[in-house]
C-alpha positions in Angstrom: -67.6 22.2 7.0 -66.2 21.3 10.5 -62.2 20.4 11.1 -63.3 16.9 11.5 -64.5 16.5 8.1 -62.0 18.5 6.2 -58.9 16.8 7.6 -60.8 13.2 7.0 -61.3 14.9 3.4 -57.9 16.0 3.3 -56.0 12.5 4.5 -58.1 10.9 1.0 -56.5 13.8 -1.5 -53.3 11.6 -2.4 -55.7 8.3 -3.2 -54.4 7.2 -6.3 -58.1 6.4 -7.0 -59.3 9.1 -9.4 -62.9 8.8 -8.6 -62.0 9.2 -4.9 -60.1 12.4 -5.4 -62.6 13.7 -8.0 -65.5 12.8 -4.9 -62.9 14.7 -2.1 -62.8 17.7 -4.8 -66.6 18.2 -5.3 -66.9 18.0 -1.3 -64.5 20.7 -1.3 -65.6 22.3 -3.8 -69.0 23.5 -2.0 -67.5 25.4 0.4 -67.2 29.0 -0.2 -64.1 31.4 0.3 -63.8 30.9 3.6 -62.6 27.3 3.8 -59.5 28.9 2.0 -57.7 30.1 5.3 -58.0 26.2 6.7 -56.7 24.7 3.5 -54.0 27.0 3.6 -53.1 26.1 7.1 -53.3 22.4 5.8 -50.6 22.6 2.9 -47.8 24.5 5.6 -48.1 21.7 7.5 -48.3 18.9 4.3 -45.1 17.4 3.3 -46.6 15.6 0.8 -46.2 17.0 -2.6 -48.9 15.6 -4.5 -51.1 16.7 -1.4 -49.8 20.5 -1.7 -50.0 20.7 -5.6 -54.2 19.6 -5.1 -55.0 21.9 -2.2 -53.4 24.7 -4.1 -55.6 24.1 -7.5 -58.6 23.7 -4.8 -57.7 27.2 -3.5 -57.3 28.5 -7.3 -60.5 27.4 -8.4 -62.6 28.2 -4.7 -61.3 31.4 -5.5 -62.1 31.8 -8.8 -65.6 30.7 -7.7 -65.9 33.1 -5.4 -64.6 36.2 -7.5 -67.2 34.6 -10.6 -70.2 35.0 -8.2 -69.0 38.7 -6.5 -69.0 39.6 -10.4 -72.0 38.2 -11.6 -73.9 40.0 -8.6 -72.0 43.0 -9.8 -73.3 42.5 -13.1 -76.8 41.8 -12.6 -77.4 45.7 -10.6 -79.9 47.9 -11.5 -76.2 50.7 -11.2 -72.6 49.3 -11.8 -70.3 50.9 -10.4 -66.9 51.0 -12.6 -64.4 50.9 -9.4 -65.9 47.5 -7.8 -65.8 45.8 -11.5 -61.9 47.0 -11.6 -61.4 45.5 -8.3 -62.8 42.5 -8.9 -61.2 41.8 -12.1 -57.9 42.4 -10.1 -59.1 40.1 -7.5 -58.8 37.1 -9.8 -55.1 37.7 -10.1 -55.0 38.8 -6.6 -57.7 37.4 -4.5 -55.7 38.9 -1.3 -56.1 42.1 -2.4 -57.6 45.2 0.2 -59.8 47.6 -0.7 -58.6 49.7 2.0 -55.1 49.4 0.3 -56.7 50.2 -3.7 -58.6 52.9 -2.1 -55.8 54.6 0.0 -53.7 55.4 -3.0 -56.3 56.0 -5.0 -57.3 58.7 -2.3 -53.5 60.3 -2.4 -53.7 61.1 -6.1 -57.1 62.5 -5.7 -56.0 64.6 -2.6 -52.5 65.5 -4.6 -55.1 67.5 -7.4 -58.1 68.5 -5.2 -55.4 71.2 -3.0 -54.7 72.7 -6.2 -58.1 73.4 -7.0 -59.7 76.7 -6.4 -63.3 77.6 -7.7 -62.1 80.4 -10.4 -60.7 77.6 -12.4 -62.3 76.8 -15.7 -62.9 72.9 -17.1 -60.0 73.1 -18.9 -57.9 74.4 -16.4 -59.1 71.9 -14.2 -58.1 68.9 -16.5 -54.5 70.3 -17.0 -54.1 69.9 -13.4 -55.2 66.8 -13.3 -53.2 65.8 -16.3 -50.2 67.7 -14.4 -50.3 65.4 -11.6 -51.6 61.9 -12.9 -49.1 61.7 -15.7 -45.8 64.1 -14.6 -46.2 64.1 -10.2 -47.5 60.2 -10.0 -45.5 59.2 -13.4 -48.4 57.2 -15.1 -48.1 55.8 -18.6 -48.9 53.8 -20.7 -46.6 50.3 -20.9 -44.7 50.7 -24.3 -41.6 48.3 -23.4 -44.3 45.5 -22.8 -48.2 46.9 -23.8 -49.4 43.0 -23.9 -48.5 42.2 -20.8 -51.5 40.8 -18.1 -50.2 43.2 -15.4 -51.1 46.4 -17.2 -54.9 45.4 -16.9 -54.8 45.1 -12.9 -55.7 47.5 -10.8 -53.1 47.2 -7.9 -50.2 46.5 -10.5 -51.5 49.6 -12.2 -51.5 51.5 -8.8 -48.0 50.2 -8.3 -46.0 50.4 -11.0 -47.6 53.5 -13.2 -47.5 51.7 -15.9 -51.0 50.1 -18.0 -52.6 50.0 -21.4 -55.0 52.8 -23.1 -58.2 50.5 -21.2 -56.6 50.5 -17.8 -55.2 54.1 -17.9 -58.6 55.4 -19.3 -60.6 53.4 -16.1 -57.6 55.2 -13.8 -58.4 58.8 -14.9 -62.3 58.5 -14.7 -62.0 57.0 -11.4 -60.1 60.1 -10.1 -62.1 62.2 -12.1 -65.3 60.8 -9.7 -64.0 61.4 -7.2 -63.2 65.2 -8.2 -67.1 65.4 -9.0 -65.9 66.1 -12.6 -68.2 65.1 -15.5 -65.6 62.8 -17.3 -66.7 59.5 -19.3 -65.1 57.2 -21.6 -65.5 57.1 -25.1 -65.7 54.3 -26.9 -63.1 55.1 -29.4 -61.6 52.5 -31.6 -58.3 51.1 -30.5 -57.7 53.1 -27.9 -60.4 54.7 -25.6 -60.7 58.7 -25.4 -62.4 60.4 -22.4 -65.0 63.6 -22.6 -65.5 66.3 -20.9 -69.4 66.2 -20.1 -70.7 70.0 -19.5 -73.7 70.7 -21.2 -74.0 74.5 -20.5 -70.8 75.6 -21.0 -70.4 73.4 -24.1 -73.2 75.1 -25.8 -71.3 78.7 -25.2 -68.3 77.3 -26.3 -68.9 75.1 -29.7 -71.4 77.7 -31.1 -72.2 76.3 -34.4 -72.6 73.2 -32.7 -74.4 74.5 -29.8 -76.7 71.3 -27.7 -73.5 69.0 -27.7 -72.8 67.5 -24.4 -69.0 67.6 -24.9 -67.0 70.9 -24.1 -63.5 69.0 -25.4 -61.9 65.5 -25.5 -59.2 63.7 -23.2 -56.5 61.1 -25.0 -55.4 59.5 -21.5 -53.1 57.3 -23.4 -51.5 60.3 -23.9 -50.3 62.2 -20.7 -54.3 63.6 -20.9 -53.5 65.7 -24.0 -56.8 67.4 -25.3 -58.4 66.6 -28.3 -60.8 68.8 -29.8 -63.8 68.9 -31.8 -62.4 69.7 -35.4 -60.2 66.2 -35.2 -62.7 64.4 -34.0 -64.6 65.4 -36.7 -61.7 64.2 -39.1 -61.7 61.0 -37.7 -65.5 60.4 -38.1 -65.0 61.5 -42.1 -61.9 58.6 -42.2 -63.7 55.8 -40.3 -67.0 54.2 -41.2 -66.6 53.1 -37.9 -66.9 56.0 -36.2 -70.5 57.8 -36.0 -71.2 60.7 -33.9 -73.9 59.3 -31.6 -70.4 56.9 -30.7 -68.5 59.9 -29.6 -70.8 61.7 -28.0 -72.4 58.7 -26.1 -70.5 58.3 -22.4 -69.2 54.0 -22.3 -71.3 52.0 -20.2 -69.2 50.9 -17.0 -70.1 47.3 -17.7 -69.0 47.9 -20.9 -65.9 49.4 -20.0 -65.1 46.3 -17.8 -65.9 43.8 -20.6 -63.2 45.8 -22.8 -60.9 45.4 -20.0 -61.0 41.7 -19.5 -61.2 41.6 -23.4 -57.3 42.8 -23.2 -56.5 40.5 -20.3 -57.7 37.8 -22.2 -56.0 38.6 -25.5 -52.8 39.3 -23.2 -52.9 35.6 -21.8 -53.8 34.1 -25.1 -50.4 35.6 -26.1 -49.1 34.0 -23.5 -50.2 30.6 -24.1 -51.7 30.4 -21.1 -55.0 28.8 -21.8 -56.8 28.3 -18.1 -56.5 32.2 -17.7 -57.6 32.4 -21.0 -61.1 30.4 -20.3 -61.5 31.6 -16.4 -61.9 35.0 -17.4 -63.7 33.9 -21.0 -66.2 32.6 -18.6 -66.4 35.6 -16.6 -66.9 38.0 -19.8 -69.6 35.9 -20.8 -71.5 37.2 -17.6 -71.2 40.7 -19.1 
């Protein structure tokens, strides 16, 4: 859409007509992300309040739009990959953020563990340094002064405060652990998510009795990495119907994963009250 037509669109916005603004809106409405910067531009120079408040629920819902589409193309590959579905979901709440930015910090933890690797170091040994530097150099936990809160499921308020649920903690860790090259998955554990340690050859050594499973041992990110082994697992699986072991030995779908994210974003804005969060990102699950 050209200048011209935007501002003669724009000067209509404050029509007390409904069915005007409604036809302005739909105009608008067709434009993709990119018309956001002129609107912006628009409402600094408004000074007309009823103007301001319906460009900026324009913006909210071109952007919504937008993040929608980049997530049901996400959706829809052959391969998700579990960092772009993270980001995304975090661009709804933030559709300003920079990759560059997720990705730098992201990069600093990684680097922080990589220079204390060494190539005599065993799986385990491995994880405790990761565990050593995720959860006592970078100070990551899990948000027990306010676990519902909307934040705690976003990736750059996660980034930034060290603070998240068991979902958002659990993403965190495998995402470093990618980039380490180390064969960590999520587990879809009831209530709160465990991760695996994925080594098929050394696992058969190790579990002996139970030689051919995948898993050499168990990670509880929620808390501070501590490692769970096979014997409690197995105590859980007698406890819990619930709980089979083709469930923990099967690595989480990332698309999955996601969907149990925004599952906890939604349940955190339905605490909230807060109903159009609650059905933007309904409608988004539904994609998944």
């Amino acid at each position: 859409m050209n200048d011209k037509k935007l501002f003669a669109l724009i000067t209509l916005l404050d029509d007390p007509d409904d069915s005007v603004f409604r036809m302005v809106e739909q105009e608008i409405l067709k434009e993709d992300a990119t018309i956001v910067e002129k609107l912006e531009q628009i409402w600094e120079t408004s000074l007309d309040e009823l103007i301001q408040s319906r460009i900026e629920n324009l913006i909210r819902q071109i952007q919504f739009n937008d993040t929608k589409e980049q997530i049901k193309k996400w959706s829809t590959q052959k391969t998700v990959d579990l960092f772009d579905g993270f980001f995304l979901i975090s661009r709804y709440q933030y559709p300003d953020l920079k990759l560059k930015n997720i990705n730098s910090r992201l990069d600093k933890i990684t680097k922080d563990i990589w220079l204390e690797f060494n190539n005599s170091l065993t799986a385990l040994e491995k994880i405790t340094i990761v565990n050593h530097i995720i959860y006592d150099v970078h100070k990551f936990s899990v948000n027990h002064h306010n676990i519902t809160s909307p934040q705690n499921c976003y990736l750059n308020q996660l980034l930034e405060t060290q603070k998240g649920n068991p979902v958002s903690l659990a993403i965190l860790y495998v995402l470093i652990a990618r980039r380490l090259n180390l064969p960590v998955h999520i587990i879809d554990f009831p209530r709160n998510p465990l991760l695996a340690y994925f080594d098929p050859g050394i696992a058969e050594l190790a579990l002996g009795k139970n030689a051919g499973s995948p898993i050499l041992f168990y990670i509880n990110p929620s808390n501070k990495g501590a490692i769970v082994g096979k014997r409690e697992i197995d105590y859980f699986i007698r406890k819990n119907e619930a709980i089979t072991n083709e469930l923990v030995t099967t690595p989480c779908p990332d698309k999955i994963i996601i969907r149990k994210l925004l599952e906890t974003l939604i349940q955190s804005y339905e605490e909230l009250g807060l109903q159009d969060k609650v059905d933007d990102l309904g409608e988004i699950a539904s994609m998944l």
